[in-house]
Structure formats: C-alpha cells, structure tokens
N, C-alpha and C positions, 0 to 999 in steps of 0.2 A: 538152734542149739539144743542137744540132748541134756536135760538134765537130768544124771546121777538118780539109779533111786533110794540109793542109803540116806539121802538131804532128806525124804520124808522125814524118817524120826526123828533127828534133832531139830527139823520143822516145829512139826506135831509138837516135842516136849515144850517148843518156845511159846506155841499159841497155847498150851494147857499152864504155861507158866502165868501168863496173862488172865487167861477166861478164868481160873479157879479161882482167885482171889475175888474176880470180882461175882462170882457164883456165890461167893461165902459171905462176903457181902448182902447178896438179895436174899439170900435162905436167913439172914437176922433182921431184914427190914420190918418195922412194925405197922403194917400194913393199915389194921383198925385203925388207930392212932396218927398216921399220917402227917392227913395235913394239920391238924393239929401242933402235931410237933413243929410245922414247918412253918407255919406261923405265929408262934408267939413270938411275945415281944424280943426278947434278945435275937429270936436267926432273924426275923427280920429285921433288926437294926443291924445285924452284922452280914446280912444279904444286901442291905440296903448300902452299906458303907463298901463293901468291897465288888460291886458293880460301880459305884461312883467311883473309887482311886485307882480300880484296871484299869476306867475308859479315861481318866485324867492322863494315870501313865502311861498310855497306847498313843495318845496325841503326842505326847514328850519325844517318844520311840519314835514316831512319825516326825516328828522335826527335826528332833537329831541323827536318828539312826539312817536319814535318807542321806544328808550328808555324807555321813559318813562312808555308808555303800558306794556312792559315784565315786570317793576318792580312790576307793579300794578295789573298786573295777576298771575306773579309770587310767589311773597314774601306779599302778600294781607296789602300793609302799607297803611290801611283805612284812618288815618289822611292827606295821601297824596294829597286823591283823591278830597277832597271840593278845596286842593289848586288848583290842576289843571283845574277842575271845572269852577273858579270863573271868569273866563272873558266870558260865558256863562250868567250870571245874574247879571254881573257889567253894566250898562247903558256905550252904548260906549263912550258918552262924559267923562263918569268918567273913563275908563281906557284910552285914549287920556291924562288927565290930571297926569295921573298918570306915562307914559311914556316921558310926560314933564318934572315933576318935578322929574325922575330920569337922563333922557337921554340929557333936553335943557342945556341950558346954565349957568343954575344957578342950574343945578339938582345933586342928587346925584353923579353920576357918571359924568355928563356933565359938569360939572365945570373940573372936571380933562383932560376931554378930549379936552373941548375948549381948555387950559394951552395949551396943547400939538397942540393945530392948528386944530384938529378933531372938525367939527360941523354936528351933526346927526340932529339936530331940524329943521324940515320945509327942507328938502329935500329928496330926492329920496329914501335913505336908511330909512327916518323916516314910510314912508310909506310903506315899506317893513316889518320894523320894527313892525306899527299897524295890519296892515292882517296878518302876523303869530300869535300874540296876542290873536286876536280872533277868528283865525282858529285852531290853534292847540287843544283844547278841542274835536274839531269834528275826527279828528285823533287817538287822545288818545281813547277817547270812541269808537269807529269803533273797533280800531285795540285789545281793551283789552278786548270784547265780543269776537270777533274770538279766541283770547286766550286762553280763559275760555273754549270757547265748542269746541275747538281742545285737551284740555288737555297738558298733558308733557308726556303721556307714549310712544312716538316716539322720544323724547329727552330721555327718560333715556334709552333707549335700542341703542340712536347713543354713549350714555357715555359709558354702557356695552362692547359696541364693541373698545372704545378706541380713538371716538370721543373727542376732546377738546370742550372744550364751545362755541368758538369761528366761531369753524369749523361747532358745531350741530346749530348754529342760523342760519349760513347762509344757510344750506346745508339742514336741515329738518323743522326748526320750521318758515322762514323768506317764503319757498316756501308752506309750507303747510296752511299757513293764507293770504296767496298773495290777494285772495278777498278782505280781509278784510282791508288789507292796502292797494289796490286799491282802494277800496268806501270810505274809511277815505280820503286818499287823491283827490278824487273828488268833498268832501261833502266840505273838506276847501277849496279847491280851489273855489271853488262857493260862499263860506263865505267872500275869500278876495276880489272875482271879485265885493261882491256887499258892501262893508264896508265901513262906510260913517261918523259918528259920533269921533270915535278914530282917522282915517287919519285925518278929518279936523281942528283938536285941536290939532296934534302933528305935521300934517305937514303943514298944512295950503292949501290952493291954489293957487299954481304959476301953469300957462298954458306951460306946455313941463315938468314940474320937478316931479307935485305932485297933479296937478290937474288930478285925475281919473274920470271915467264915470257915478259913482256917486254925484260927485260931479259935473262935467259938468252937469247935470239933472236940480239937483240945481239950478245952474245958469241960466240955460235957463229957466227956471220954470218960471220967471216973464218977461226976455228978449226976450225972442222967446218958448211962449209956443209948437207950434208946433215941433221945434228941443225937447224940452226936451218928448215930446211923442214918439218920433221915438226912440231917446234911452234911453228911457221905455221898448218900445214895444222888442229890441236891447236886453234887459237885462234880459227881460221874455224869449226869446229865449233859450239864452243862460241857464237859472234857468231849462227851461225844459228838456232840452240837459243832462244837469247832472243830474237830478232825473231819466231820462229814463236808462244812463248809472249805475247810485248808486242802483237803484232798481234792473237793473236786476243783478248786482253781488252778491245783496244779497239773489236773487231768486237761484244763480248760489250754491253760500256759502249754501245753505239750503239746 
C-alpha cells in the first residue's frame, strides 16, 4: 500500500505534539540536584506507596478483568462492553466521586460498612480501590483482542479430548494469550502508577497513607517546583519502561 505524502505533516506535527512537551520538560530538569530531589523523604514515601497500590491494583485487574475478557470474547454480551468501558471516558474526578458516594461514609455501600467499623474512604485500600477503577478497561481490552484472534478451536479440541472448562482455561487458553494478559497487565499498571484525579477525591492526601507520586507532583508544583520536575522526569521514566515492555509483546503476540 502507497501511502499519501501529504500524511507526513500532520504526522510530523503529532510526533512534535508529543516530543516537545517532553523536551521542555528535560531543558527544566535540575540535573545537580537530582537525586537528591529524588530521594528525600516524602518522593520516596510517595514512590514507595504508589509502586505498592499499582502492583496491588494490577493483581485485582488480573483477577477480575480476566474474567471479564473470556466473557466478552466469548459469549460476545455487547451491552457489557460500554459498561466496562466507561472509566475510560469518565473524567477521573467523576469516577473518584462516584466511588465516594458508593464506598465513603455516607455511600451506598459505605454506610454499612462504616455500622460495621470498616472505613474504605481516604485511606490506603481507597486508593487501591481508584487504580484498579481505572486500570481495569486497559486489561479487559488487551486481554479480549488476544482472545478473539486466538480463537477457541484449541478449547474445543482440549473438551474433545475430555478436558473440563476449568482445566482448558488454565492449561490452553490462559497460556496461549499470556502476551496479551501480560501487556494488559503492564498498560494498567502504568494507568495506576500515574492516576491522579479519582485517588485524590476518594482518598484524599495524607503523606505515608495515600499520598502517591502523582499527587506528591502536585504538591510540589508550587512548594518546590524543582522536586516536582524530578518526579516528573521519575514518572516519564517509568511511562517509557512500560510502553517499551507493552510494545514489544505485542510485537511478540503478532
């Protein structure tokens, strides 16, 4: 296939959309200062705290969002799919608020559970809570493409033989899309490492509970601009780290 050369330029202006921001970014990094910045106490208690509730919420993603994929590759319940969807094109502050006014203290479910002594709002579980929220979609969608262009005719030939369902998920269909629910679960882990809107509405920020590295940014944003460029520059790292891993297993998958 010929492609068009008028596609350069509005190429070009999309990769210059991209690279400049993060060009203006490295031209303010304080380079002397560095790791200094990047190790005192609060980025790493808020480096510390938000590698711990990505990788808690990636496992979550991983046990629900796999479910969910087979049903949606499987048994095609289209109506399912805008549900799973919708924290994709919800504004994080509205799904933050949404997991208030189910989970806080006056929420649906949260009134019951305060009764019982259980408070999920503004700590450590709430923010576990929002990064699976908005990571899971990225799982679902990964793992129910690998689905589809795997097919099921190596499940029905594990049932032929006398396979259980249970036995052909794990044993054929769970290892024959492993790619794919490797790069799902890399793409949310990256969604929860940088989620900012939902956590800070449902859990607020206390420093050691729920302040993550997003939100330390934030804060430093006006208190100490140069801390909050260091982990900027901390979280571009990392963003790259997982697009070089997610790419190439879908180079691997292909």
């Amino acid at each position: 296939m010929t492609t068009p050369r008028w596609v350069v330029l509005p190429a070009a202006l999309g990769m210059l959309l991209v690279a400049l921001p993060l060009a203006g970014l490295l031209s303010k990094v304080p380079w002397p200062g560095l790791w200094e910045l990047l190790t005192s106490q609060s980025s790493l208690a808020a480096l510390q705290l938000s590698i711990l509730t990505a990788s808690v919420s990636t496992v979550f993603c991983i046990m629900l969002g796999t479910p969910m994929a087979l049903i949606l590759a499987r048994h095609g319940l289209r109506w399912l799919r805008p549900l799973v969807l919708l924290p994709l094109v919800l504004p994080p502050v509205v799904g933050g608020l949404a997991l208030l006014f189910t989970f806080g203290r006056m929420g649906l479910i949260g009134q019951h559970l305060e009764a019982a002594g259980i408070r999920i709002a503004f700590s450590t579980v709430a923010v576990i809570l929002a990064q699976t929220f908005v990571s899971l979609p990225f799982l679902v969608m990964g793992l129910e493409g690998a689905l589809r262009t795997a097919g099921d005719r190596y499940e029905r030939v594990a049932a032929t033989l006398g396979a259980s369902p249970t036995r052909t998920l794990f044993t054929v269909t769970l290892p024959l899309v492993f790619p794919g629910l490797l790069s799902g679960a890399v793409l949310s882990f990256a969604r929860a490492l940088g989620e900012f809107g939902a956590t800070l509405t449902f859990a607020g920020s206390l420093q050691g509970r729920t302040r993550t590295l997003p939100l330390e940014i934030y804060l430093q944003r006006e208190a100490d601009p140069d801390a909050a460029i260091a982990l900027s520059l901390l979280l571009v790292i990392f963003a790259g780290i997982v697009m070089v891993i997610a790419y190439g297993k879908g180079r691997t998958r292909s």
